[in-house]
C-alpha positions in Angstrom: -18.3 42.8 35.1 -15.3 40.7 35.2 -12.8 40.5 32.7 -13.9 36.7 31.8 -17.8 38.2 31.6 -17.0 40.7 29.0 -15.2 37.7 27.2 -18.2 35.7 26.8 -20.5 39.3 26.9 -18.7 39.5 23.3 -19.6 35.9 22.4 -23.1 36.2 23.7 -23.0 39.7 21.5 -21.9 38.1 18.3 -24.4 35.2 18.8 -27.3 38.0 18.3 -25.9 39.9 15.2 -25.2 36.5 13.4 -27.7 34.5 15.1 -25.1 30.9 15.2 -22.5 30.3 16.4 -20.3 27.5 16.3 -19.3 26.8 19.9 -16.7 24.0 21.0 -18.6 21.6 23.6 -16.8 21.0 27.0 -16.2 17.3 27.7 -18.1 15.5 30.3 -17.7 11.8 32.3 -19.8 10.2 34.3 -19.0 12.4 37.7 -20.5 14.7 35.6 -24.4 13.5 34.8 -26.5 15.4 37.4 -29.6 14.1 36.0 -31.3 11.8 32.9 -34.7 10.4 31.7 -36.2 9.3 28.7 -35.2 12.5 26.6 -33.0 14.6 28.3 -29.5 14.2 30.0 -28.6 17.7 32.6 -24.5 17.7 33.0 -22.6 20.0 35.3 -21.3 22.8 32.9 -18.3 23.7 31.8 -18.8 26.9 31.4 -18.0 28.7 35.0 -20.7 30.9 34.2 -23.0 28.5 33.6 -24.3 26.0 36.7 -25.4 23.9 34.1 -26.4 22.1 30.5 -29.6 20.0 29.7 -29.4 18.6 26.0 -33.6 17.6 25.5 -34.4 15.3 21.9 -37.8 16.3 22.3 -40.0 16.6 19.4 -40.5 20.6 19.6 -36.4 21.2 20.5 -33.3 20.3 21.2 -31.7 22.7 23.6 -29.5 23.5 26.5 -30.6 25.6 29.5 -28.5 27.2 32.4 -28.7 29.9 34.9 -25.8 32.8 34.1 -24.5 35.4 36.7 -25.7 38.7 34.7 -22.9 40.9 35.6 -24.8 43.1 38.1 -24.8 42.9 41.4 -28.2 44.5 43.8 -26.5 46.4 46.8 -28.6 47.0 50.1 -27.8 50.2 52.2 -28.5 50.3 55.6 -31.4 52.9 55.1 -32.7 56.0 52.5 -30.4 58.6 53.8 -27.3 56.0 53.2 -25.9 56.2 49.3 -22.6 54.8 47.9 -19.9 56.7 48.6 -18.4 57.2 45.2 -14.8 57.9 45.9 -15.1 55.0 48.3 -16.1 53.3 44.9 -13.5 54.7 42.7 -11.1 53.2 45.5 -12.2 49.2 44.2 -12.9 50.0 40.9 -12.9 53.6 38.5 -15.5 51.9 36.4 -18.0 50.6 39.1 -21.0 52.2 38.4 -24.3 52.4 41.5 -27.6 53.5 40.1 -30.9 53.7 42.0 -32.9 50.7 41.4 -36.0 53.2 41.1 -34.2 54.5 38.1 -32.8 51.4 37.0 -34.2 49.3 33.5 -34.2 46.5 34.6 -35.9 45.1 31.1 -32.1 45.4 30.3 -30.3 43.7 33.1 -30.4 40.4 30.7 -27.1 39.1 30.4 -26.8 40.2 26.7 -30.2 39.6 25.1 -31.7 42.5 25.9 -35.8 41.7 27.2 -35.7 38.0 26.9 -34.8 37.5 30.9 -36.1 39.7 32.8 -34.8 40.4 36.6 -37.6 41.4 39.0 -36.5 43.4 42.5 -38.4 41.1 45.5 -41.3 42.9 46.5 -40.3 42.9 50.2 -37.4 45.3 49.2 -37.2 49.2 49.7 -36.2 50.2 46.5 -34.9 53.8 47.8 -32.7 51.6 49.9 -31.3 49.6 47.0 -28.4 50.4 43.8 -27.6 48.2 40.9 -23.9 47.9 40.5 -21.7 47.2 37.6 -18.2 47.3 36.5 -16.3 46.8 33.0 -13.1 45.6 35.2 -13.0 42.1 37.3 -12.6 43.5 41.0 -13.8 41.5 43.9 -17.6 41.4 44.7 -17.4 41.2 48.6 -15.3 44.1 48.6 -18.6 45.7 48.5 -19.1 45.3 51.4 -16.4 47.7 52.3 -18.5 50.7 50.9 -20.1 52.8 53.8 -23.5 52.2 54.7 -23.7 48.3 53.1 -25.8 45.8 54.6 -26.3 43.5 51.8 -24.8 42.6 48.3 -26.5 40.5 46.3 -25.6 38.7 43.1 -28.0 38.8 40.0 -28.8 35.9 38.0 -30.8 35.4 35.1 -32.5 32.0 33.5 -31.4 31.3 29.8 -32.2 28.8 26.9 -30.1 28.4 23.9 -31.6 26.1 20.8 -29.0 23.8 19.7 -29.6 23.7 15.8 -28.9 21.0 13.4 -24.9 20.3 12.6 -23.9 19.8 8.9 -23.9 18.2 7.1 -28.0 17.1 7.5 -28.8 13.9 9.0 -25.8 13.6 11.1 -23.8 14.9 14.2 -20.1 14.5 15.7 -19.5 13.4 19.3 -16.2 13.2 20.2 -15.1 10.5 22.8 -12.2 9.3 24.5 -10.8 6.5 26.3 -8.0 5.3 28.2 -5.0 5.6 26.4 -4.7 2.1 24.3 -8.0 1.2 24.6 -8.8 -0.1 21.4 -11.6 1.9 19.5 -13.0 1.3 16.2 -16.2 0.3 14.8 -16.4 -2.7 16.6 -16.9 -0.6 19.7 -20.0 1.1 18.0 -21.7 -2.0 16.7 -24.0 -1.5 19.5 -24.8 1.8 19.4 -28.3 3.4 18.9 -27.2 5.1 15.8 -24.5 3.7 13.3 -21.2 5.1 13.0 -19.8 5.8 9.8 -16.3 7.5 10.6 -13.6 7.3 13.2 -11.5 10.2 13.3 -8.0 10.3 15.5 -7.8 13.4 17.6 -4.2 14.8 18.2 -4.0 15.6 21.9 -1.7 16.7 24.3 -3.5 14.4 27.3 -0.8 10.8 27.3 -3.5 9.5 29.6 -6.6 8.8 27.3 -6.7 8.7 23.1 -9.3 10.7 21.6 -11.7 10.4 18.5 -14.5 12.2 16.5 -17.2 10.0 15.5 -19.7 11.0 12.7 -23.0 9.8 13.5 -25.6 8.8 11.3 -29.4 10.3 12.2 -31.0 10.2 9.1 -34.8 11.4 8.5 -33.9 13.6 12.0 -32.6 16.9 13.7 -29.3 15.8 13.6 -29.0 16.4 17.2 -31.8 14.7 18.2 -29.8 11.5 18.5 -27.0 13.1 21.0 -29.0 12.7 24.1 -29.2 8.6 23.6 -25.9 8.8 22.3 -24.0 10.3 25.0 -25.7 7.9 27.5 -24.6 5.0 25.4 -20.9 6.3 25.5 -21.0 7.2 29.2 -22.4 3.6 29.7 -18.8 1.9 28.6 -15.9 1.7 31.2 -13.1 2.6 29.1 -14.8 6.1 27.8 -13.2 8.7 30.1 -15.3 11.3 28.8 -17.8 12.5 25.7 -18.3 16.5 23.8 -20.1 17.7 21.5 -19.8 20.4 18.7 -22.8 21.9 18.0 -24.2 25.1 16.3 -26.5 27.5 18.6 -29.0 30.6 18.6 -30.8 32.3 21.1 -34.3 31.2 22.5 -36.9 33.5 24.1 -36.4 32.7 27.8 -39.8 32.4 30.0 -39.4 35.0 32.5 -41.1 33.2 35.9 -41.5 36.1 37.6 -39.1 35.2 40.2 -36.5 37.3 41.2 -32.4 35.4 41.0 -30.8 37.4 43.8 -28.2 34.9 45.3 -26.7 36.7 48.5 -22.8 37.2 48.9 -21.5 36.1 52.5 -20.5 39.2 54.2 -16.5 38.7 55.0 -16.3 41.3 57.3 -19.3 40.8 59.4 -19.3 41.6 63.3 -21.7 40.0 65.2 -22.9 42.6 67.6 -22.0 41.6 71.0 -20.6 38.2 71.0 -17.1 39.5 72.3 -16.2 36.3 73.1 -17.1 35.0 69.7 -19.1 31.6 71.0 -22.0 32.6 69.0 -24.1 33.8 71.6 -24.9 37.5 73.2 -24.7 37.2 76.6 -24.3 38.4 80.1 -20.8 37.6 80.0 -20.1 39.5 76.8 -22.1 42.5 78.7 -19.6 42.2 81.8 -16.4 41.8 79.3 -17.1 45.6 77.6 -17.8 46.7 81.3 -15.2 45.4 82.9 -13.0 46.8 79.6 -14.3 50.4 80.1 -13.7 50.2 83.9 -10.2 49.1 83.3 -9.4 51.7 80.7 -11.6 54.8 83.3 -9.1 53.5 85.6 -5.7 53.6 83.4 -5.0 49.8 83.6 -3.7 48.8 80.5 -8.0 47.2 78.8 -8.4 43.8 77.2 -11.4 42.0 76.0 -9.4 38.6 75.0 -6.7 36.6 75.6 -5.5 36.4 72.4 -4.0 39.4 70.1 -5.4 38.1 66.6 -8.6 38.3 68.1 -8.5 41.5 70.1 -9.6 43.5 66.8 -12.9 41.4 66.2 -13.7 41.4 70.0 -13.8 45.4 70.2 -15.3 46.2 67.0 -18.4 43.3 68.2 -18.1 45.0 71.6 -18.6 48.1 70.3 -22.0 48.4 69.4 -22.7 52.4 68.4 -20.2 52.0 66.2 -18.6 55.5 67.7 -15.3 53.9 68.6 -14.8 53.7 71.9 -16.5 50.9 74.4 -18.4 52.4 76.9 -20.8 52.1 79.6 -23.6 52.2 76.6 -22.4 49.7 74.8 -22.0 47.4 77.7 -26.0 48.4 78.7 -26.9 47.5 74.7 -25.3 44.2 75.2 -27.1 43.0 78.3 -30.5 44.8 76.8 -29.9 42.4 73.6 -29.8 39.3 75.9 -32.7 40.5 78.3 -35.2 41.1 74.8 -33.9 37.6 73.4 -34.5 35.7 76.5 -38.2 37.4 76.8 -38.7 36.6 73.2 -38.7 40.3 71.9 -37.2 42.4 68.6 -33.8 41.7 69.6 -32.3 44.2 66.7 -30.0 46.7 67.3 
């Protein structure tokens, strides 16, 4: 888990023993609005954990929902007999734990709240071929792929919902808006408003590009937050705000677990294609007669190349050699061609 995880891991934590929180908002523009309707307004988060944040006015909630990374990562080995190499794993990290994903809980893979999300392994999967990584220190995830034996690393996401309860004082809720620096703002600028005004507060900022303001907005007989979601619409709608936030007070919601597993795969930065010496994207005959022509070369004592280039010599012999035993030979050149003959005729072309 990286170090900004465990951060909000402690938030998250504190949010379940107290059960609110007071959270500062992030500030959104228009850029930012990836959907709206009726009763709901979705913004990119601001939260890098986070992809996203729907505020909803609708009669049975107001909330925000999101999908969060849960700090675990599903790792693929190439087959049963194949397990993590552990001082390969003390080498990224001496906290980065692997355990079996047939011995793993995953009723408590949740990203803090325990059996609310649950994570469910794709059927499809071999789970004597999978581990379930974690780490207390921030290391990078595609060095994974480093570890002996790796053919996939996966990262784990989970679905959340957080309630957004009602701000206080009752019947009312700050927004906080700003505008290009100058701009003048007062309550002339929220006669039009769906819901009145009734303070302006200057914010000191740092920012000499826009002036900033809390506004205390009047929702009486309501949630107070139930008029945010027109609110922030209205605001967005004027030229001159830059961007709107909003403070607001949060607990946990029972997620809905669909069933569905979140497994987002992580590019492989050190993948070889197989074969494609020439790197053109394609196993073929010539890449066949390249390793043949480099093993004939080298049998014969002739100083062996496979490319032109030096920075791409390294790729070109580790793609040419396919067994993996570190030399090219006649084999690997047979392997190559066999490739091309099964893909051509339409057959299992794996190696």
């Amino acid at each position: 888990m990286t170090n900004k995880k465990k951060v909000f891991a402690s938030v998250l934590a504190a949010i379940l023993l107290t059960s609110t929180l007071s959270i500062p908002a992030f500030a959104w523009s228009k850029e930012d609005v990836v959907s709206s309707d009726e009763h709901s307004i979705t913004f990119i988060s601001g939260d890098s954990s986070a992809d996203y944040i729907t505020f909803s006015d609708t009669t049975e909630d107001t909330y925000y929902s999101g999908t969060r990374q849960t700090g675990y990562m599903a790792v693929v080995m190439k087959d049963a007999n194949t397990v993590p190499d552990t001082e390969e794993m003390a080498a990224i990290s001496s906290y980065l734990t692997a355990t079996p994903a047939s011995e793993f809980d995953f009723e408590n893979i949740c990203y803090c709240w325990a059996s609310d999300t649950k994570v469910l392994i794709p059927s499809d999967w071999d789970l004597n071929c999978v581990y379930i990584m974690s780490s207390d220190v921030s290391y990078p995830e595609e060095e994974l792929y480093q570890l002996s034996g790796v053919e996939a690393v996966y990262d784990i996401y989970a679905d959340f919902k957080m309630d957004i309860l009602d701000y206080e004082p009752a019947d009312t809720c700050k927004i906080g808006v700003s505008v290009v620096a100058g701009t003048p703002f007062d309550m002339e600028q929220c006669s039009d408003l769906p819901y009145a005004v009734s303070s302006i507060e200057k914010r000191e900022t740092e920012n000499t590009l826009s002036d900033s303001y809390w506004l205390t907005i009047e929702t009486p007989g309501q949630k107070s937050c139930q008029g945010v979601v027109e609110m922030l619409k209205a605001f967005l709608e004027m030229d001159f705000v830059t961007n709107v936030t909003v403070p607001y007070l949060m607990h946990l919601m029972t997620s809905t677990p669909t069933g569905d597993p979140s497994f987002v795969l992580l590019e492989n930065p050190y993948a070889i294609s197989y074969g494609d010496i020439d790197g053109d994207g394609i196993v073929s005959v010539e890449d066949a007669v390249s390793a043949l022509t480099y093993y004939a070369q080298q049998s014969a004592g002739l100083e062996a190349k496979l490319t032109q280039a030096a920075d791409t010599e390294e790729s070109a012999f580790l793609a040419a050699d396919v067994d993996g035993d570190g030399q090219i030979t006649v084999e690997d050149a047979v392997a190559i061609l066999t490739h091309y003959a099964k893909k051509s005729a339409g057959l299992d072309t794996a190696w």
